[in-house]
MDTraj code that builds the backbone (N, CA, C; nanometers):
import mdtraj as md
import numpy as np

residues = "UNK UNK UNK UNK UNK UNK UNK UNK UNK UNK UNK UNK UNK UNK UNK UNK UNK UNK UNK UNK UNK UNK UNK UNK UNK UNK UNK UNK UNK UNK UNK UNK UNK UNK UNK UNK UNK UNK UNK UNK UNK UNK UNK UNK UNK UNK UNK UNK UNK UNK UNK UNK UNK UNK UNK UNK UNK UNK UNK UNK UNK UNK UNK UNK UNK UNK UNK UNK UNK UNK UNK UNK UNK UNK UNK UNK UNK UNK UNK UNK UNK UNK UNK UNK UNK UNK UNK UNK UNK UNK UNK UNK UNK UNK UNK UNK UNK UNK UNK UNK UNK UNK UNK UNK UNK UNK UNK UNK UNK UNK UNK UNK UNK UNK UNK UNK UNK UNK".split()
xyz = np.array([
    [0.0852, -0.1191, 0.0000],
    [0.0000, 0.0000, 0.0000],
    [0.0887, 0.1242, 0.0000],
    [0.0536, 0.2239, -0.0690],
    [0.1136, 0.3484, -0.1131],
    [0.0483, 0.4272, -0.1025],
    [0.0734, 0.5666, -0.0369],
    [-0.0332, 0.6947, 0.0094],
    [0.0514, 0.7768, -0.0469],
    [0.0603, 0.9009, -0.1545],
    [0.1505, 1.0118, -0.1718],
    [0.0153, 1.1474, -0.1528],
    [0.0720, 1.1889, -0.0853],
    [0.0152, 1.3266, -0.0629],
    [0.0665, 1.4458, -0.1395],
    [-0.0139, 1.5627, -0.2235],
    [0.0647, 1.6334, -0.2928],
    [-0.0086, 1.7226, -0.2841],
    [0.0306, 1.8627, -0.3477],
    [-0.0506, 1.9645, -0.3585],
    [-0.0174, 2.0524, -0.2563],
    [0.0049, 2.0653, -0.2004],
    [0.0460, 2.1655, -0.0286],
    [0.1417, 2.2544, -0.1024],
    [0.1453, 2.3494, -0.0345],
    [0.2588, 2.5078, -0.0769],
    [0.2001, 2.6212, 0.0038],
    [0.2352, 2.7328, -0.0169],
    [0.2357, 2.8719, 0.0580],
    [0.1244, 2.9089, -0.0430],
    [0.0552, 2.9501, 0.0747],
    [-0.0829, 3.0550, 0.0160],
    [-0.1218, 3.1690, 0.1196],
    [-0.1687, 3.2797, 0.0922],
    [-0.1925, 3.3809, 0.1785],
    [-0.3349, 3.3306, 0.2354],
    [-0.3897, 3.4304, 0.3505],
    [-0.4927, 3.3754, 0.4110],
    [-0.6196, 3.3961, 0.3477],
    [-0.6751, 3.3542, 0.3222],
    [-0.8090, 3.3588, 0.2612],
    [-0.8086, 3.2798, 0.1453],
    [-0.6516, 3.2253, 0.1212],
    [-0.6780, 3.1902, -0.0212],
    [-0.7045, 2.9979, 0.0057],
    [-0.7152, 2.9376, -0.1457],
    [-0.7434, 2.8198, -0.1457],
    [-0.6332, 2.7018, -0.1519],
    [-0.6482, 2.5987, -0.1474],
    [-0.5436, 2.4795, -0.1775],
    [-0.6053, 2.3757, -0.2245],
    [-0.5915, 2.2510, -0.3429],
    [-0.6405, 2.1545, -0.3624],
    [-0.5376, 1.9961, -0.3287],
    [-0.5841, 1.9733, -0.1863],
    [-0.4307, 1.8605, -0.1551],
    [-0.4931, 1.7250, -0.1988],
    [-0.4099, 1.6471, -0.3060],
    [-0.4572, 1.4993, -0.3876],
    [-0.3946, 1.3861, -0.2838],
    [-0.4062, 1.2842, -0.2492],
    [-0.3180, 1.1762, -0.2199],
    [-0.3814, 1.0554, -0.3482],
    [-0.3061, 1.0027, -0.3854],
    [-0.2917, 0.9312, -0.4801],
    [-0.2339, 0.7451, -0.4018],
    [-0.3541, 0.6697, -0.4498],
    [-0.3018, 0.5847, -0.3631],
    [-0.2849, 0.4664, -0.4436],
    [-0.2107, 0.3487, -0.4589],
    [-0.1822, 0.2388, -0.4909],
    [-0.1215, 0.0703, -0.4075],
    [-0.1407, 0.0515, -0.4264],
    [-0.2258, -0.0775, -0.3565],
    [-0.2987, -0.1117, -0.2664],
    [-0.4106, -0.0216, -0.3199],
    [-0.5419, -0.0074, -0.2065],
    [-0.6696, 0.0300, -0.2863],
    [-0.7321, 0.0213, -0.2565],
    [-0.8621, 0.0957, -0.3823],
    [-0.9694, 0.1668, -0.2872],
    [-0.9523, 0.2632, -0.3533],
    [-1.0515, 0.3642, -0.2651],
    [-1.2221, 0.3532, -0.2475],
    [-1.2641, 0.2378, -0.3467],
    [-1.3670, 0.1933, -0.3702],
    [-1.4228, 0.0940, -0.2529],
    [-1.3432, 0.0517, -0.1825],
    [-1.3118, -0.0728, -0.1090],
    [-1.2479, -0.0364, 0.0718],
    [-1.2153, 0.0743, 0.0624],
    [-1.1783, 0.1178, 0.1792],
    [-1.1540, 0.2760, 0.2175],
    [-1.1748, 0.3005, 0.3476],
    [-1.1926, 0.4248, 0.3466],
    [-1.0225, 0.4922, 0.3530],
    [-1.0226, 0.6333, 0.3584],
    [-0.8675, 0.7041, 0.3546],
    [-0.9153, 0.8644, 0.4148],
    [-0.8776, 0.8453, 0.5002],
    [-0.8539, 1.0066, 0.5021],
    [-0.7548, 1.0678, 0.5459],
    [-0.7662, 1.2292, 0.5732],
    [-0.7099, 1.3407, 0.5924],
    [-0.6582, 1.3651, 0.7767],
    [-0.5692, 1.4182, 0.7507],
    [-0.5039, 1.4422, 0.8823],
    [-0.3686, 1.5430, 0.8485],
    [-0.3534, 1.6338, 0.9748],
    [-0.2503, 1.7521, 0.9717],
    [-0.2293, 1.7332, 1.0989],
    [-0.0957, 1.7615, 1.1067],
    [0.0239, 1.8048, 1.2549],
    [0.0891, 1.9038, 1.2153],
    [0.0177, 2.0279, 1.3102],
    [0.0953, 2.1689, 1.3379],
    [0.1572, 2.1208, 1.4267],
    [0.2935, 2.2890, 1.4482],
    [0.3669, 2.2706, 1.5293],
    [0.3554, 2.2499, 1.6564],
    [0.3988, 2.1788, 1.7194],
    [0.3887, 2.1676, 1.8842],
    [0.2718, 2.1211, 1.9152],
    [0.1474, 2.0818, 1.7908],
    [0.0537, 1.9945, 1.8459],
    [0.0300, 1.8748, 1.8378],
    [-0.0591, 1.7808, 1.8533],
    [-0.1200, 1.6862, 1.8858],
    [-0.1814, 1.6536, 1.6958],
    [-0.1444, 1.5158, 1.6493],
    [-0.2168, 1.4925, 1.4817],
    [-0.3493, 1.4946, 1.4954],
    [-0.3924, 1.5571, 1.4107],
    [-0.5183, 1.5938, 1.4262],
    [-0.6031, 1.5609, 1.3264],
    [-0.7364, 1.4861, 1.3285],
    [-0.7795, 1.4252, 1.2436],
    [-0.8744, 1.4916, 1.1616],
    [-0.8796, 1.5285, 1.0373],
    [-0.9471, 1.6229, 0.9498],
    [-1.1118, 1.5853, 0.9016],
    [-1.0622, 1.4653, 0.8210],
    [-1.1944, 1.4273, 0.7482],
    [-1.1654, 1.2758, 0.6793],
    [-1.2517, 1.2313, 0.6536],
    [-1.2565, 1.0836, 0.5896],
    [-1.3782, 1.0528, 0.5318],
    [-1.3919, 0.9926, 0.3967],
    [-1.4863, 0.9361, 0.3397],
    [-1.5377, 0.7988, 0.3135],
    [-1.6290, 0.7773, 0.3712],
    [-1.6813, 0.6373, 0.3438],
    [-1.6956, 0.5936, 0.2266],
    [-1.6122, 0.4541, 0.2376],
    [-1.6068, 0.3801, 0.0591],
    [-1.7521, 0.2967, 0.0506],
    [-1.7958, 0.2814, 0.1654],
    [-1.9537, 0.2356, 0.1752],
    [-2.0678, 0.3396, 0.1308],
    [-2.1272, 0.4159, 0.1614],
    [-2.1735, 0.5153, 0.1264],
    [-2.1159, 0.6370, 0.0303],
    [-2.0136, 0.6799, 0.0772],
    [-1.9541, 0.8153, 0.0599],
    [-1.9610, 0.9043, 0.1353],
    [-2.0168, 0.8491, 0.2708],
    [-2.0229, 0.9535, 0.3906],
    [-1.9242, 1.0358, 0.4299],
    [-1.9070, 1.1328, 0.4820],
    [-1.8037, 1.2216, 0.4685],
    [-1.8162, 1.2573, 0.6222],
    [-1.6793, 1.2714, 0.7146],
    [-1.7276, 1.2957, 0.8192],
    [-1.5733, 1.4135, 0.8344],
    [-1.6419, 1.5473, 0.9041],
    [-1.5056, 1.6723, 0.8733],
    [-1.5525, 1.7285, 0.9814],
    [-1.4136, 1.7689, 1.0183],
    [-1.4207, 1.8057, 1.1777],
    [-1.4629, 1.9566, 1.2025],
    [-1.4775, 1.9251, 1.3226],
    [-1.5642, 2.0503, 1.3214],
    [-1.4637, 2.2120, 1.3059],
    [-1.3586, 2.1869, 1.3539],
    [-1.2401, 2.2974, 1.3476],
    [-1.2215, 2.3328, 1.1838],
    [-1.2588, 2.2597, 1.1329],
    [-1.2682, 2.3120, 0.9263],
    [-1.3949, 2.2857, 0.8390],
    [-1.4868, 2.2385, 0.9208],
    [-1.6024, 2.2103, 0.8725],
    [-1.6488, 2.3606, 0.8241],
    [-1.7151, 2.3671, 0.7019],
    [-1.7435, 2.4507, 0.5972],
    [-1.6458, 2.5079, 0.4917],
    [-1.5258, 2.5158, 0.5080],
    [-1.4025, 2.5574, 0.4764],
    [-1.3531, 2.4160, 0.4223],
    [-1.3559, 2.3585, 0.4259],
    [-1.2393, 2.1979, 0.3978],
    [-1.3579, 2.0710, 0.3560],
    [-1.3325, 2.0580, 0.2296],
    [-1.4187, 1.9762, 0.1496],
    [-1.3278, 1.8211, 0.1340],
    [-1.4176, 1.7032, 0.1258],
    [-1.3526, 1.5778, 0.1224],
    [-1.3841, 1.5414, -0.0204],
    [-1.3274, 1.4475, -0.1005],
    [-1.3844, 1.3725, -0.2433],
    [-1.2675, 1.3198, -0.2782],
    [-1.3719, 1.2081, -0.3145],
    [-1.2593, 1.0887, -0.3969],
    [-1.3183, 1.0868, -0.5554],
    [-1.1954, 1.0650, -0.6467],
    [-1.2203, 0.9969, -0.7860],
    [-1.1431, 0.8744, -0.7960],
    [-1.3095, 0.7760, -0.8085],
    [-1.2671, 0.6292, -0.7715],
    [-1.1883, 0.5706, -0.8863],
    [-1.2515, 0.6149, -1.0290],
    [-1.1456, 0.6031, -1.1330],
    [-0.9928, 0.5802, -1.1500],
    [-0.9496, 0.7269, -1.0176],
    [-0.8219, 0.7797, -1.0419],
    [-0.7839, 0.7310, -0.8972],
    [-0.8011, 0.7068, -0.8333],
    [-0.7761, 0.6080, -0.7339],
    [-0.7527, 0.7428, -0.6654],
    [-0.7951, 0.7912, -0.6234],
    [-0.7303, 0.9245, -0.5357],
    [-0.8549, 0.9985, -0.4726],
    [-0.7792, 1.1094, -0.3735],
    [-0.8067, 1.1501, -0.2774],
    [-0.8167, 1.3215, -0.2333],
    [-0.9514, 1.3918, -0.2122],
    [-0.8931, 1.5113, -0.2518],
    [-0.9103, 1.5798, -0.1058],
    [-0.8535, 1.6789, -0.0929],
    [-0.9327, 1.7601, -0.0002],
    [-0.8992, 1.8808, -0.0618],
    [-1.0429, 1.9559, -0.0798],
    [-1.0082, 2.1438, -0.1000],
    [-1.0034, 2.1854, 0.0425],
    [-0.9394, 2.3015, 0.0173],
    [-0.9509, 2.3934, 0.1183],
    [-0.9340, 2.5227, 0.1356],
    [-1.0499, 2.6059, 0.1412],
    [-1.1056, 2.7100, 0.1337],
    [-1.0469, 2.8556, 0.2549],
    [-1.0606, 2.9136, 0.2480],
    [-1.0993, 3.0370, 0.3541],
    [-0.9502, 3.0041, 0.4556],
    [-0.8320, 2.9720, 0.3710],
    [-0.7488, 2.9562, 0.4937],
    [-0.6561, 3.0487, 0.5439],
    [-0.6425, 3.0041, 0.6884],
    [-0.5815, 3.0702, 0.8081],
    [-0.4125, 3.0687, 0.8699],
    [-0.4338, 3.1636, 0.9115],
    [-0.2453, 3.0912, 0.9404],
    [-0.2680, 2.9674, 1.0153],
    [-0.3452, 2.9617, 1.1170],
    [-0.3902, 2.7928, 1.1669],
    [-0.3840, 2.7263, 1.1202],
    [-0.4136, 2.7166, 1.0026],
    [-0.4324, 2.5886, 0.9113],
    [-0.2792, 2.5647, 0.8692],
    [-0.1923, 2.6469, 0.8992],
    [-0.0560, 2.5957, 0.8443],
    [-0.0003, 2.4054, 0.8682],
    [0.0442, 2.3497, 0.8399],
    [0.0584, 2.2201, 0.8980],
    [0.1240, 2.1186, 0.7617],
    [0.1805, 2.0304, 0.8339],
    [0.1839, 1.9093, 0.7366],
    [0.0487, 1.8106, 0.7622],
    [0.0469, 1.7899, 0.5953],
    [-0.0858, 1.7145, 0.5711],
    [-0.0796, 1.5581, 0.5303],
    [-0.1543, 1.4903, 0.5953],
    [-0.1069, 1.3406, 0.5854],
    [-0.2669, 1.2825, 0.4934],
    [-0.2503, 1.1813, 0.4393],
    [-0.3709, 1.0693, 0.3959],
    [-0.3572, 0.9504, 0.4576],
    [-0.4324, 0.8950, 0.5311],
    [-0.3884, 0.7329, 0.5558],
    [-0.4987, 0.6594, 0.5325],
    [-0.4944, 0.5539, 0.5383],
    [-0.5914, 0.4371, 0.5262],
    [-0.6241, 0.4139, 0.6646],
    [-0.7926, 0.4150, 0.6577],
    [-0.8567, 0.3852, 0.7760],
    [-0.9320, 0.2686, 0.8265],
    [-0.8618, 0.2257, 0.9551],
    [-0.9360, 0.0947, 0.9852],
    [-1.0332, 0.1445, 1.0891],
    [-1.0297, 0.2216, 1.1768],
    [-1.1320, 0.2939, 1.2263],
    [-1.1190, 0.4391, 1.2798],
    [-1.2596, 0.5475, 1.2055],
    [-1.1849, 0.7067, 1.2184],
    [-1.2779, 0.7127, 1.3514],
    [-1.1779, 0.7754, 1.4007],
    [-1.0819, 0.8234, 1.3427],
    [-0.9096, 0.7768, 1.4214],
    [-0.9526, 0.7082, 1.4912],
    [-0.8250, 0.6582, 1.6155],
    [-0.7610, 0.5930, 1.5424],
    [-0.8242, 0.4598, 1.4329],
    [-0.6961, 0.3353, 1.3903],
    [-0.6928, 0.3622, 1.2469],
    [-0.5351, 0.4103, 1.1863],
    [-0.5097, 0.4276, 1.0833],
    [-0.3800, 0.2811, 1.0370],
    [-0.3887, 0.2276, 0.9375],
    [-0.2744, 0.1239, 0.9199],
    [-0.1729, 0.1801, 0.8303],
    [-0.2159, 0.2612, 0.7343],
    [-0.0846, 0.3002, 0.6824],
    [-0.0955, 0.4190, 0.6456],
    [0.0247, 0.4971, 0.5969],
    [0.0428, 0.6432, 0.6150],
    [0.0932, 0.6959, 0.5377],
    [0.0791, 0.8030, 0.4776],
    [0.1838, 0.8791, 0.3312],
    [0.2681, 1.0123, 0.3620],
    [0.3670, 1.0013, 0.3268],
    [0.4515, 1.1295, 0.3444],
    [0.3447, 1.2175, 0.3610],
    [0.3835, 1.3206, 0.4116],
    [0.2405, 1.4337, 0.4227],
    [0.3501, 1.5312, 0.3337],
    [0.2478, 1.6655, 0.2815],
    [0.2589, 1.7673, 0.2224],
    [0.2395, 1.9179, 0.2980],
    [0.3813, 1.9767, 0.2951],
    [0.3380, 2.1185, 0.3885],
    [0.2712, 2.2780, 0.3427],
    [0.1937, 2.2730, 0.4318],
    [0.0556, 2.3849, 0.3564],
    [0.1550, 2.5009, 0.4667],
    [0.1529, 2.5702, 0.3620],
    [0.1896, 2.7069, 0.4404],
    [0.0728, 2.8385, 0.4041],
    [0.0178, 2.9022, 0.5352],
    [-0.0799, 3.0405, 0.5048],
    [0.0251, 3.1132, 0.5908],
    [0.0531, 3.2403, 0.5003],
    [0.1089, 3.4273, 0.5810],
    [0.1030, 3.4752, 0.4629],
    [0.0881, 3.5974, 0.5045],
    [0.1185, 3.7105, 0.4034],
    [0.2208, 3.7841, 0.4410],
])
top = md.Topology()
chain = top.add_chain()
for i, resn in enumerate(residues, 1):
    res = top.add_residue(resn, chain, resSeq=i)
    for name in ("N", "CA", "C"):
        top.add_atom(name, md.element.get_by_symbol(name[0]), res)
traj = md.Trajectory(xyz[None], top)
């Protein structure tokens, strides 16, 4: 199993980001994956995840309205937008595969670092 996380860079505040993880030997059709960031000096913090059963989407409440989840099952991948952002939101951004969200993750992808300042 393979998680690459991409898309992260410097954006001023208010502006947007579209972060992909791209996954291979796993199918997103078949299991769930989500989102997770560790700022500095805190605690990993669990973002959002989509159900490969439904497509249920479950986003935390600290980015809920601002931070969108979606998969293209086609492309085997993983998106999260993210809207209206803050210097808070600065962080490295991880995808993992979920065995239960949001506590048990089995595997993990380099994360990608989102930078917000002006």
């Amino acid at each position: 199993v393979q998680l690459q996380a991409s898309g992260g860079g410097s954006v001023q505040p208010g502006g947007s980001l579209r972060l992909s993880c791209a996954a291979s030997g796993v199918s997103l059709s078949d299991n769930a994956i989500g989102w997770f960031r560790q700022r500095p000096g805190r605690e990993r913090e669990a973002l959002a995840c989509i159900s490969n059963v439904d497509g249920t989407t479950y986003v935390a409440d600290s980015v809920k309205g601002r931070f969108t989840i979606s998969r293209d099952n086609a492309k085997n991948t993983l998106y999260l937008q993210m809207n209206s952002l803050k210097s808070e939101d600065a962080a490295v951004y991880y995808c993992a595969k979920v065995v239960s969200w949001p506590r048990a993750m089995d595997y993990w992808g380099k994360g990608t670092q989102v930078t917000v300042s002006s």
